[in-house]
KEGU-996114 format. One record per residue (C-alpha): chain; residue in one letter; x, y, z; residue number from 0. Coordinates in nm, 4 decimals. Layout:
! KEGU-996114
<r vose="A" gumar="A" px="X" py="Y" pz="Z" tilo="NUM"/>
...
This chain:
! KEGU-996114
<r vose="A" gumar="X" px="-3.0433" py="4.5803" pz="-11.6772" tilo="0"/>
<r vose="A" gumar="X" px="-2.7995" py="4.4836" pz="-11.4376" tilo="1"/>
<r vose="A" gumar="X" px="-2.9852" py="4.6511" pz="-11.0935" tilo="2"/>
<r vose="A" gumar="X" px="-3.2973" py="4.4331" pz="-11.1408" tilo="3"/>
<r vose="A" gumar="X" px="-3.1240" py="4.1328" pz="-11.1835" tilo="4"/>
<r vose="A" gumar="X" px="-2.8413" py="4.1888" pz="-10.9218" tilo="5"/>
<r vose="A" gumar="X" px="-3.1410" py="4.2815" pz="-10.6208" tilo="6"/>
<r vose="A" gumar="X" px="-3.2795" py="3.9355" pz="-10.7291" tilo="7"/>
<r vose="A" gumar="X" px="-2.9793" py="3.7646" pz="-10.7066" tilo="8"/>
<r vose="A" gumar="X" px="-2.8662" py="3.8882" pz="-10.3676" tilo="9"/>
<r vose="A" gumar="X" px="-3.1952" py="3.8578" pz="-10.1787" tilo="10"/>
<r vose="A" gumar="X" px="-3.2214" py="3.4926" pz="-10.2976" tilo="11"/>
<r vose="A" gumar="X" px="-2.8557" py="3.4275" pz="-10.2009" tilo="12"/>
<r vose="A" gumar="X" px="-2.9210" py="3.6110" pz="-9.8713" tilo="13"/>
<r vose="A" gumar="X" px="-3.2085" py="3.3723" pz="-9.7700" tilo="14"/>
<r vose="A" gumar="X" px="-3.0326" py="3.0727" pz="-9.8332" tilo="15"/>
<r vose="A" gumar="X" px="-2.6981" py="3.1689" pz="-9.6180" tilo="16"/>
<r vose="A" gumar="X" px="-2.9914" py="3.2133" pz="-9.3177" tilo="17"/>
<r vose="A" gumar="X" px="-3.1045" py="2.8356" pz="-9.3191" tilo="18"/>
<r vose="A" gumar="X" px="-2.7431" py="2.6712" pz="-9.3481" tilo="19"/>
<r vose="A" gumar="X" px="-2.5205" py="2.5773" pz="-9.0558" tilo="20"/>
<r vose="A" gumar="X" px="-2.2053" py="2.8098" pz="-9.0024" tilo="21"/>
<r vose="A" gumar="X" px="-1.9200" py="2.7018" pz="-8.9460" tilo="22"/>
<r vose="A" gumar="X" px="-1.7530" py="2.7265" pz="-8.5627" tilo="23"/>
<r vose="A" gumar="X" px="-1.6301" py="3.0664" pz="-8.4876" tilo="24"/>
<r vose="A" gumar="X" px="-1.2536" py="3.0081" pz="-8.4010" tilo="25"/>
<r vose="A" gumar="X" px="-1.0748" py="3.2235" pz="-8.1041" tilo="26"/>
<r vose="A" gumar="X" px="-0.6999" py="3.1642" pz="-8.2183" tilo="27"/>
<r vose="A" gumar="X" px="-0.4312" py="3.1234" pz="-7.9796" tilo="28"/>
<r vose="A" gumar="X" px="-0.2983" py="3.4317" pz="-8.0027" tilo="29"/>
<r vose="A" gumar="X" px="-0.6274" py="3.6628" pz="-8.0221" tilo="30"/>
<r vose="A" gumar="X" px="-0.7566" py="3.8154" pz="-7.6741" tilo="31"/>
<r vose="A" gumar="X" px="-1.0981" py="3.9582" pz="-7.6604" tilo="32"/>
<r vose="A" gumar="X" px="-1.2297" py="4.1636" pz="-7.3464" tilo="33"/>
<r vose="A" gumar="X" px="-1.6121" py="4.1477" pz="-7.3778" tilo="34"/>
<r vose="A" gumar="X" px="-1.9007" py="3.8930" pz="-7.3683" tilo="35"/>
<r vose="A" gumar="X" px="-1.9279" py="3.6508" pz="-7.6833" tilo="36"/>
<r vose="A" gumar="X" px="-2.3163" py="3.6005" pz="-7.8196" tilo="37"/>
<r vose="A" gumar="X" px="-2.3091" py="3.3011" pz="-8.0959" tilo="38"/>
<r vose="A" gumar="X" px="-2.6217" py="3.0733" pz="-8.2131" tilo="39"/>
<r vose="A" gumar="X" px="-2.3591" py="2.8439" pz="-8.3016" tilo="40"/>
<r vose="A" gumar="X" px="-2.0177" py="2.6682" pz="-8.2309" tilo="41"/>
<r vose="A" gumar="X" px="-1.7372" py="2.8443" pz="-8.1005" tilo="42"/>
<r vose="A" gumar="X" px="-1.3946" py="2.7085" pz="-8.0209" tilo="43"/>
<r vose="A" gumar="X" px="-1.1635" py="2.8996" pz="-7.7655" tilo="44"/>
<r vose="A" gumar="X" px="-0.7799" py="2.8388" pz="-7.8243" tilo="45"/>
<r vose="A" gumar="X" px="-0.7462" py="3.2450" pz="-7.6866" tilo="46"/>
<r vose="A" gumar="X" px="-0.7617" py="3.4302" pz="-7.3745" tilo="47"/>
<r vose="A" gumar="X" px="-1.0964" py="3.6214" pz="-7.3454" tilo="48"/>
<r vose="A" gumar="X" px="-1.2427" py="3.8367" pz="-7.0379" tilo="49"/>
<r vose="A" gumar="X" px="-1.6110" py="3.8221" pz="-7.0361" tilo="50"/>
<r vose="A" gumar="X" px="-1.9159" py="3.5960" pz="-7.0748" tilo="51"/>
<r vose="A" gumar="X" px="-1.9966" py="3.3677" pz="-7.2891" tilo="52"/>
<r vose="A" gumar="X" px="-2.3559" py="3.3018" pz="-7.4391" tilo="53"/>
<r vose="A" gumar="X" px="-2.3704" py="3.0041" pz="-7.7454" tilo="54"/>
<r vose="A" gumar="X" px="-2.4887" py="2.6617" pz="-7.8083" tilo="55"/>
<r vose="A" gumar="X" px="-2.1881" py="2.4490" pz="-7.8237" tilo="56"/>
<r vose="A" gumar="X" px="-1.8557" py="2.5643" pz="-7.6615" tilo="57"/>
<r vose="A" gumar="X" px="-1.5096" py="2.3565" pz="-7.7273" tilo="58"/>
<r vose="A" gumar="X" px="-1.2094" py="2.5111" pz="-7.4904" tilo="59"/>
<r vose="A" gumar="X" px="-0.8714" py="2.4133" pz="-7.6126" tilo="60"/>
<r vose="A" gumar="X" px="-0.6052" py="2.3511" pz="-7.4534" tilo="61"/>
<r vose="A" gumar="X" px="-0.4253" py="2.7195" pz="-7.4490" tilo="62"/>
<r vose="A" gumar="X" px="-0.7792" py="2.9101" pz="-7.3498" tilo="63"/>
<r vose="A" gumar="X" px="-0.7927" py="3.1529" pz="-7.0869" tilo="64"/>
<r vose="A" gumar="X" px="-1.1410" py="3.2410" pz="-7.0152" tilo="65"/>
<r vose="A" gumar="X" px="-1.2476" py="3.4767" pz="-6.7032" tilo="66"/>
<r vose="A" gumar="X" px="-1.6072" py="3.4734" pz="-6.7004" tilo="67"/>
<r vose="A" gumar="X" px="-1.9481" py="3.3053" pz="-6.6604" tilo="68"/>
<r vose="A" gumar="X" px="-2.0416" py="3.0725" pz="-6.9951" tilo="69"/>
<r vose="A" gumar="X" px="-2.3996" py="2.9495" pz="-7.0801" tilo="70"/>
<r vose="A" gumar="X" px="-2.4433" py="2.6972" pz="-7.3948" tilo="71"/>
<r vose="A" gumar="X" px="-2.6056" py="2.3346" pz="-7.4403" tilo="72"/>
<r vose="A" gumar="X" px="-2.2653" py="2.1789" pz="-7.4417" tilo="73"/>
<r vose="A" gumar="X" px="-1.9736" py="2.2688" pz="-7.2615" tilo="74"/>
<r vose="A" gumar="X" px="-1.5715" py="2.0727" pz="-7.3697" tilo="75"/>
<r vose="A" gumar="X" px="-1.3243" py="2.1713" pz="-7.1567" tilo="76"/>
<r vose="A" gumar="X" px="-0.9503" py="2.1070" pz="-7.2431" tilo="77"/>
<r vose="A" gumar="X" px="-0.8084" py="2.4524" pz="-7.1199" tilo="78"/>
<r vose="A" gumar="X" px="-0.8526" py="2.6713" pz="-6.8278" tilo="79"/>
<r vose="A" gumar="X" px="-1.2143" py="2.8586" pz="-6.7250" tilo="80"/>
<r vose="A" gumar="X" px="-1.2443" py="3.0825" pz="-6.4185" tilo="81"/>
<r vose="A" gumar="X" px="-1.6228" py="3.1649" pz="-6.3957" tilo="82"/>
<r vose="A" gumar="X" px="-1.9432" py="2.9644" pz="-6.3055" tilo="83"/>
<r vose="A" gumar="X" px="-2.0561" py="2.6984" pz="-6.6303" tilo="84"/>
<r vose="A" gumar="X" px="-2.3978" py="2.6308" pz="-6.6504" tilo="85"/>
<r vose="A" gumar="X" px="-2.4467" py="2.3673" pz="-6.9450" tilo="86"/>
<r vose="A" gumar="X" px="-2.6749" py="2.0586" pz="-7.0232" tilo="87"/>
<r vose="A" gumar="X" px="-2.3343" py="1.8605" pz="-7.1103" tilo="88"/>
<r vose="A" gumar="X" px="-2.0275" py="1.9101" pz="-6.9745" tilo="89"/>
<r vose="A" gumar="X" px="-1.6776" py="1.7404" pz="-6.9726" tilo="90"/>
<r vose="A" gumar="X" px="-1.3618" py="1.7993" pz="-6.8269" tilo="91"/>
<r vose="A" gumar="X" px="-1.0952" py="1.6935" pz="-7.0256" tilo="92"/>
<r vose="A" gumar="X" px="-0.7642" py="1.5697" pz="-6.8363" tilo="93"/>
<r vose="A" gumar="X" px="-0.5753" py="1.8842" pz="-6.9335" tilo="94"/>
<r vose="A" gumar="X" px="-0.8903" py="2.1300" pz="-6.7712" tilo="95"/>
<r vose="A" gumar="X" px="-0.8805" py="2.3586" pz="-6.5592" tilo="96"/>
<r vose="A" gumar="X" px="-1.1391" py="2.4795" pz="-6.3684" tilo="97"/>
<r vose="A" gumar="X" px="-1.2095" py="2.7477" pz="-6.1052" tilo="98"/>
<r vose="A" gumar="X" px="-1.6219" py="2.8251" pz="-6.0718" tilo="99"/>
<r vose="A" gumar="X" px="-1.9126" py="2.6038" pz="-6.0192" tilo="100"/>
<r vose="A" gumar="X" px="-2.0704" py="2.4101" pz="-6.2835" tilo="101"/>
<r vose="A" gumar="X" px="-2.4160" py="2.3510" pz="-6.2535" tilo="102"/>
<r vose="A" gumar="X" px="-2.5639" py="2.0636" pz="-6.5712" tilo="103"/>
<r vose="A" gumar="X" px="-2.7775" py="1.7413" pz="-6.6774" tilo="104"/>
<r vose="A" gumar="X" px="-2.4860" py="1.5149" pz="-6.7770" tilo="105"/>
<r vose="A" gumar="X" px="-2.0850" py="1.5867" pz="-6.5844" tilo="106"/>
<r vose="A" gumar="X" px="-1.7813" py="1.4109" pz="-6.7363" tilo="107"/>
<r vose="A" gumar="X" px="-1.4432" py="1.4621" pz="-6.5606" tilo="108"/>
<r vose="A" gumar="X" px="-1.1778" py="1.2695" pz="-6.6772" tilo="109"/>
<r vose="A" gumar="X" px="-0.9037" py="1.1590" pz="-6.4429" tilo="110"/>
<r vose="A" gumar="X" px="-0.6611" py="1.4361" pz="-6.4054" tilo="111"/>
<r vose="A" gumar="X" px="-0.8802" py="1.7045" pz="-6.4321" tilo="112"/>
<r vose="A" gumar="X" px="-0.8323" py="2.0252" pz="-6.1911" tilo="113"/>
<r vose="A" gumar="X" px="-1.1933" py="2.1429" pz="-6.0371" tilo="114"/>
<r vose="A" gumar="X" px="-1.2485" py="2.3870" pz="-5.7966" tilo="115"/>
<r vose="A" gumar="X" px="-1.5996" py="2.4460" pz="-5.6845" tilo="116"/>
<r vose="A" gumar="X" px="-1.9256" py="2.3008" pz="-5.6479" tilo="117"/>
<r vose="A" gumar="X" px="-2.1299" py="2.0888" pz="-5.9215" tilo="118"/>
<r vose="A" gumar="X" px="-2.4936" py="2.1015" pz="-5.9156" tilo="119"/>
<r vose="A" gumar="X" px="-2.7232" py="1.9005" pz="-6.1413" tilo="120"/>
<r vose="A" gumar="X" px="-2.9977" py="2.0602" pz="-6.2514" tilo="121"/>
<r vose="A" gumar="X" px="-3.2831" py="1.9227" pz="-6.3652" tilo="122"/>
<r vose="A" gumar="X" px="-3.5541" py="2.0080" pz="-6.6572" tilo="123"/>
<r vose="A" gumar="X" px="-3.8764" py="2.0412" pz="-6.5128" tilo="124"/>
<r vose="A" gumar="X" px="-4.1732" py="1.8550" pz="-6.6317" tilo="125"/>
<r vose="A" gumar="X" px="-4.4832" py="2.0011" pz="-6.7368" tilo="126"/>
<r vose="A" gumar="X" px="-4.6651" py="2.1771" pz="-6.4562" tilo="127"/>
<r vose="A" gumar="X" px="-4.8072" py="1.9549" pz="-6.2451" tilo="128"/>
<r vose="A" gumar="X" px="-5.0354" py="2.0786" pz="-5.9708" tilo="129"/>
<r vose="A" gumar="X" px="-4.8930" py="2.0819" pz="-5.6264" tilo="130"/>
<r vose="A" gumar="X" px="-5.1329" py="2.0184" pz="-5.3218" tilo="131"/>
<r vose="A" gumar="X" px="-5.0410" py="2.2477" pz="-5.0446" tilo="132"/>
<r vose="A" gumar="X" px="-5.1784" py="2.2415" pz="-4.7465" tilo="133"/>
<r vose="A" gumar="X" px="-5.2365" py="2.5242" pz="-4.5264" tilo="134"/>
<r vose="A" gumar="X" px="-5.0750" py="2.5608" pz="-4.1363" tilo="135"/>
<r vose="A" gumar="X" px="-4.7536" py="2.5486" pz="-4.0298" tilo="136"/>
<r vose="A" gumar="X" px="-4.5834" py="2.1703" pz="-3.9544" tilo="137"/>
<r vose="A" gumar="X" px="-4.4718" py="2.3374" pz="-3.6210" tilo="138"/>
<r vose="A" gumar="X" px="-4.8160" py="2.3709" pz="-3.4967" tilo="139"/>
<r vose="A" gumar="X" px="-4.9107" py="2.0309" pz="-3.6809" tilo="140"/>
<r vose="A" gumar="X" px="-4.6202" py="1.8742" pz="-3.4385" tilo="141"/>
<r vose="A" gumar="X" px="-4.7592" py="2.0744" pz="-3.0780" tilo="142"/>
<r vose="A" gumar="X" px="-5.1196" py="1.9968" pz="-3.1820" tilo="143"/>
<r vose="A" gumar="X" px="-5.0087" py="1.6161" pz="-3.1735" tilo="144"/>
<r vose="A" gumar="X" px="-4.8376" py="1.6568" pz="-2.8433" tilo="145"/>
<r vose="A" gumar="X" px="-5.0630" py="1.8397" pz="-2.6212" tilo="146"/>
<r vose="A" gumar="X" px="-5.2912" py="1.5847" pz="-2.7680" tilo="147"/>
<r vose="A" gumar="X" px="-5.0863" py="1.2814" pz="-2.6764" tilo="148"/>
<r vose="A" gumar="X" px="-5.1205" py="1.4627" pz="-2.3034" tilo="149"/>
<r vose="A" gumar="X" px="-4.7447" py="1.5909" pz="-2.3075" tilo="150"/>
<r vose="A" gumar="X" px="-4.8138" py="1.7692" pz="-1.9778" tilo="151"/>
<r vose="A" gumar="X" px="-5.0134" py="2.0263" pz="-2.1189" tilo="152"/>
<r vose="A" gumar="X" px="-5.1929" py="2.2692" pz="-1.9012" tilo="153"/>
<r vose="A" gumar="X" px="-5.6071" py="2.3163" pz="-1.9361" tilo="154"/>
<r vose="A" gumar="X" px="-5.5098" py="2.6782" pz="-2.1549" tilo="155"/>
<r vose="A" gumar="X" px="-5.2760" py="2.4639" pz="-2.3858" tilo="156"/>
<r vose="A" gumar="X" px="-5.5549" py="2.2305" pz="-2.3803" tilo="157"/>
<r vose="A" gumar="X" px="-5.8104" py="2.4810" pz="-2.5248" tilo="158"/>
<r vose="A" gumar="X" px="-5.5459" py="2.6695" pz="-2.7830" tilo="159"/>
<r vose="A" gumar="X" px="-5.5022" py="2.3004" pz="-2.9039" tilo="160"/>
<r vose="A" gumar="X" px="-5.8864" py="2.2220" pz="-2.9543" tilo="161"/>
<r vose="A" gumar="X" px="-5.9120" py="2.5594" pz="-3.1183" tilo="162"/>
<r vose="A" gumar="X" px="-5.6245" py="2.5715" pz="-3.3764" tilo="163"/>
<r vose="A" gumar="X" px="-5.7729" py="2.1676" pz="-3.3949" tilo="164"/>
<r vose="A" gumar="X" px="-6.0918" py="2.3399" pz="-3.5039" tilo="165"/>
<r vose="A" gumar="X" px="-5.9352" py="2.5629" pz="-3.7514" tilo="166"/>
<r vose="A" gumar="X" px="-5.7516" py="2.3295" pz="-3.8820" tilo="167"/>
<r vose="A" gumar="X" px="-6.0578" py="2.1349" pz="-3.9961" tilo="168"/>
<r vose="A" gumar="X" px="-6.1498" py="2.4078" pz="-4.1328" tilo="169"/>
<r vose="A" gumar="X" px="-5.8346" py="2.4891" pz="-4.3474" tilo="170"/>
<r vose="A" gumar="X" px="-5.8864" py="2.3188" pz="-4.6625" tilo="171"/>
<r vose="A" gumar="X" px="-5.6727" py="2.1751" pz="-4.9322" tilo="172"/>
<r vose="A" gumar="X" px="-5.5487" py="2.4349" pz="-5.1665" tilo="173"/>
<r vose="A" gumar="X" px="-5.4418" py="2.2851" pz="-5.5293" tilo="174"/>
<r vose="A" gumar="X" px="-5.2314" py="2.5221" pz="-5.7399" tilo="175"/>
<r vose="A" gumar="X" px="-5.0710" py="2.4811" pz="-6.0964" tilo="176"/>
C-alpha cells in the first residue's frame, strides 16, 4: 500500500526540484575549500578557496580569498582573486582585489579598485562567414611591385619577377567557411 504510492510520490517530486531555480550556493566566511567548484548556478564566495571555479554567476564578497582561474557568465568582485577571470560581465567593486588577467564582453572597475594584469575583450563571433584568402606571400607581393617599378633590378631579378608575375595569375582566389 504504502511502496506504490511512496515511488509515485518521489519520482513526481524529483522532476519538479529539476526545473526550479536553486538557490546560490553560499561559501561562508569561515569555510576554506581546496579544490575546483562546478555549479550550473549562483555561487557567492565570502571564504578562502584554492582551485578553479566553473558556474554561471559568481558574487565575491568582501572577505574571499580565491587562488585560481574562474569561468562563469558574470563575474562581481568585492574581495580578493588571484587567477586569470574570463567572464562575459565583469565588475570590480572598490573594495577588489585583483591579481590575474581578465579577459570579457562588458569591464566595470569602480574607482578604487586594485588590478594587476592585463584585460582583454573578447568578442562573440558571428556566424561563419567565408573568408577570401588569397594565395602568395605579401613579401613577394611587395618585391614583385618593386622590381617592377625598376628599383634597380638586375635582368635575373627581372625574369624571377615575370615568372612568380605569371604564377601569380595563375594563383586563384581560394574562399573558405
Amino acid at each position: 500500500m504504502f511502496s506504490k504510492n511512496s515511488q509515485r510520490s518521489n519520482s513526481a517530486v524529483g522532476q519538479q526540484s529539476v526545473g526550479k531555480p536553486s538557490p546560490p550556493s553560499i561559501i561562508s566566511g569561515d569555510l576554506k575549500i581546496v579544490g575546483d567548484l562546478n555549479c550550473e548556478g549562483e555561487i557567492q564566495v565570502d571564504g578562502s578557496i584554492d582551485g578553479d571555479i566553473r558556474t554561471k554567476s559568481l558574487v565575491v564578497g568582501e572577505t574571499a580569498k580565491i587562488k585560481g582561474g574562474i569561468g562563469a557568465e558574470t563575474v562581481i568582485v568585492h574581495g580578493n582573486i588571484n587567477g586569470q577571470i574570463k567572464s562575459r560581465d565583469v565588475k570590480l567593486a572598490k573594495t577588489a582585489h585583483v591579481v590575474g588577467d581578465i579577459l570579457h564582453e562588458n569591464l566595470t572597475i569602480e574607482t578604487g579598485a586594485f588590478l594587476e594584469g592585463h584585460c582583454n575583450r573578447i568578442v562573440e563571433k558571428p556566424a561563419a562567414e567565408p573568408k577570401t584568402l588569397t594565395l602568395g606571400s605579401d613579401d613577394t607581393n611587395r618585391r614583385l611591385a618593386k622590381i617592377k617599378e625598376g628599383g634597380g633590378a638586375n635582368a635575373d631579378e627581372k625574369k624571377e619577377a615575370t615568372k612568380a608575375d605569371e604564377k601569380k595569375e595563375a594563383t586563384k582566389t581560394v574562399v573558405s567557411s
